[in-house]
N, C-alpha and C positions, 0 to 999 in steps of 0.2 A: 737774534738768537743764533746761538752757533751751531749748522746741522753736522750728523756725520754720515757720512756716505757710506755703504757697504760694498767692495769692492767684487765681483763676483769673478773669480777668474774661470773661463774655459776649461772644458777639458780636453784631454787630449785627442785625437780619436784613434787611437788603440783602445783606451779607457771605452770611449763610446762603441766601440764593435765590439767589448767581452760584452757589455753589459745589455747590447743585443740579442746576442748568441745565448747568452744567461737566461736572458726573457722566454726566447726560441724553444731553449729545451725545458724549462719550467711548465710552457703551454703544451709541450709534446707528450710531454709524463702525464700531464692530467688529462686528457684526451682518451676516455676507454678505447682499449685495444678490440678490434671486431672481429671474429675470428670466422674461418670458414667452417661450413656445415657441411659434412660427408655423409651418406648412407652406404650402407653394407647391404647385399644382395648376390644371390647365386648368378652367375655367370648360366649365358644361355648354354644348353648344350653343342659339343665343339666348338666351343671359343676358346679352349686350350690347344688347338691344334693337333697333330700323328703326333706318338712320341716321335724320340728321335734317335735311340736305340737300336732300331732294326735297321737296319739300310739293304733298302734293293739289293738284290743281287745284279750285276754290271757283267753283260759279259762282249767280247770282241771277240771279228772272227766270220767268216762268212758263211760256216759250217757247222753243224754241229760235232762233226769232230774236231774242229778245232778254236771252238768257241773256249773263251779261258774267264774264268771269277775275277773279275779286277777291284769287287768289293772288298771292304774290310772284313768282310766274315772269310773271304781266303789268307786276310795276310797275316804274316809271322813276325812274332818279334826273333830276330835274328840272334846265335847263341855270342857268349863271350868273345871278344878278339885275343886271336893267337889259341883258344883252345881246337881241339881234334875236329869238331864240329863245325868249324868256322867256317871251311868252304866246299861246305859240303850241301848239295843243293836240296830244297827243302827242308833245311834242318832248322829246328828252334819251336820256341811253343808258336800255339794260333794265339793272335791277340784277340778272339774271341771264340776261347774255346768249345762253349757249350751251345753254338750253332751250326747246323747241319750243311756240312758242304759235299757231302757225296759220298761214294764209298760204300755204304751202308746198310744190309736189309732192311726192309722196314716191312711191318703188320700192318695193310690197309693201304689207303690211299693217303700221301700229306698233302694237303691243300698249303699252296703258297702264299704268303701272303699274310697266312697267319700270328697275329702280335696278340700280347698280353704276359703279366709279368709276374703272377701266383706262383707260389712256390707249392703244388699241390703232388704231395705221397700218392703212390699209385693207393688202389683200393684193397682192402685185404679179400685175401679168397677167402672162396666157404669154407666152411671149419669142418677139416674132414673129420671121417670117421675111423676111428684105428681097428674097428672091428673087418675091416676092407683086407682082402689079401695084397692091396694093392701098399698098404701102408704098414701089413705085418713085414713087408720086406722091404728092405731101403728106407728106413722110421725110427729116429731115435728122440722121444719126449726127453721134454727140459723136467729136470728133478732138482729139489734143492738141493743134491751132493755136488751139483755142478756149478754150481756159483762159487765165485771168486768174491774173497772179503771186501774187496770195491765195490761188489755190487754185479761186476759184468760178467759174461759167462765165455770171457775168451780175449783174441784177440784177431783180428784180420787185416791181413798185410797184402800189398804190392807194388813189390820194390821200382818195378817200370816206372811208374808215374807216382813214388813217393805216399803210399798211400799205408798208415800205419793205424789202426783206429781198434779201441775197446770195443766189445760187442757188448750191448744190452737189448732185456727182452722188451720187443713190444717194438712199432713203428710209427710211435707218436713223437712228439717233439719234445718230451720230458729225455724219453730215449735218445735222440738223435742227435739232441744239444750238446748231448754226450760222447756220443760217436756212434755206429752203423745200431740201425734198429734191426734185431732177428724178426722176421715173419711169424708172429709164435705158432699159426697151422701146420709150418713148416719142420721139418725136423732139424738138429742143430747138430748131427754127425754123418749117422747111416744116410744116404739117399739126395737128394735133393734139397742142400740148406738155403735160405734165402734171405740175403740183409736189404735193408735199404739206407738210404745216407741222404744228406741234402748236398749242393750243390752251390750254394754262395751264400757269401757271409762268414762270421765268427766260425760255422758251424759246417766248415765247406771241405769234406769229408770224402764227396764221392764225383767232386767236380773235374773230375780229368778220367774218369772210367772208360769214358766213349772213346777215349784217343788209346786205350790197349789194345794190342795186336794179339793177333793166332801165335798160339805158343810162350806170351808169354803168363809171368808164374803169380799164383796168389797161393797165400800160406793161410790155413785154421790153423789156432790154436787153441783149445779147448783143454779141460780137468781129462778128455778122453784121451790127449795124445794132440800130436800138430799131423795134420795132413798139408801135401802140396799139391796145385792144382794148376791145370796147362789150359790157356783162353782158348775155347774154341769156336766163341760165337760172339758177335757184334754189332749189335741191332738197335732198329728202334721198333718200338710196341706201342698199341693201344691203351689209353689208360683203360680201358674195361678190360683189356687179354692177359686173363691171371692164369691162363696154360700156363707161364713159364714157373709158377709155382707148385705146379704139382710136382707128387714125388715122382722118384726114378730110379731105378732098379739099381743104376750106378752110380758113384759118388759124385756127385756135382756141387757146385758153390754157382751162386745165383746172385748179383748185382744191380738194383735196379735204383732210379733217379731219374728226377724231372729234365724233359727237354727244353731250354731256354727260351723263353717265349713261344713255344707249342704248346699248352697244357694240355692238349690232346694227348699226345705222345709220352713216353718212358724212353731211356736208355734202358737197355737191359745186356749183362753180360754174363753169359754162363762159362765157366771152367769147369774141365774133368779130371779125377787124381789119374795123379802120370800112376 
């Protein structure tokens, strides 16, 4: 009987290593994936470390007369090249304006050292009494004939440091989002007016105040008329020291704002009409 053979030809082995590699990842894909298991839990207290916002103040110098800030809270960003200002020494803004390098009055003691980064309105004074001779003179209450169809009841400018801002009543942050809050205790012509503004952010109003100088000008302008007003004072304050809001017999304008990372403190800048 006649057999037949079946010839069985090899295969190649390129053919034999896909058909490996084929197998390889077929057992790979069906292998559940094992995933790792994480918990979430509060961090011990400081383990975020100092911010890193304040820096030491650095100073060289083997005296204290001649000890110099070589921190970033002294340096300048330097003005335009080729403008008037260009080599003129000390000129240009601080590249961190709203911390305290010297110069200064200050209400009380500053403790060094002090961080923290609240954006916190000084506190309103007591709500005087108009029956006061003190407040029948130099005392002009806000009426509704003084408002402005925006809402505000003015305007307050100084041109130094670019500072142009509506005024509205009240020193909340409905107000100041808007631009300077009036101290509503305060009067808003005759005597002693009082804003306040914030200091950084969308809403940064009143962040360059502390760098005005003696003499120079800030303008009211209210439904009464525009007054101008000559800086005469440049301090810092307690956030409890609401003296600078009392009235006063003479026309004053009154500026106050948080100290940058002091929350203790205020800026506070008074003006007198020339």
């Amino acid at each position: 009987m006649k057999q037949f053979w079946t010839q069985i030809t090899p295969l190649p082995r390129t053919a034999k290593l896909l058909g490996l590699t084929l197998l390889t990842a077929t057992v790979l894909t069906a292998t559940p994936a094992l995933a790792l298991e994480y918990t979430e839990a509060d961090a011990a207290a400081g383990s975020f470390g100092k911010p890193t916002s304040v820096e030491p103040v650095t100073v060289v110098g083997g005296s204290n007369i001649y000890e110099t800030d070589v921190s970033k809270n002294a340096a300048y960003i330097p003005p335009a090249f080729g403008s008037p200002m260009a080599d003129m020494p000390g000129s240009g803004e601080r590249l961190t304006p709203n911390l305290l390098t010297g110069g200064y009055l200050e209400s009380g003691t500053a403790s060094s050292g002090t961080t923290g980064t609240a954006t916190v309105m000084p506190p309103a004074a007591e709500t005087p009494s108009n029956s006061g001779t003190t407040w029948r003179s130099g005392y002009t209450a806000v009426t509704s004939s003084l408002y402005y169809k925006d809402g505000s009841l003015g305007t307050l400018s100084a041109p130094a440091i670019g500072l142009s801002a509506k005024i509205y009543q009240g020193t909340d942050n409905a107000a100041m989002r808007k631009g300077a809050g009036h101290f509503t205790e305060t009067s808003i012509w005759d005597g002693n007016v009082a804003f306040a503004g914030h200091n950084r952010g969308s809403s940064n109003y009143f962040g360059k105040i502390h760098t005005l100088k003696n003499g120079d000008t800030i303008k009211l302008m209210t439904q009464l008329g525009t007054r101008t007003y000559s800086v005469y004072s440049v301090r810092k304050v307690s956030v409890n020291d609401v003296s600078v809001l009392k009235p006063t017999t003479d026309n004053v304008v009154t500026l106050v704002t948080c100290v940058m990372n002091q929350p203790q403190y205020r800026w506070c800048v008074q003006a007198r009409q020339k």
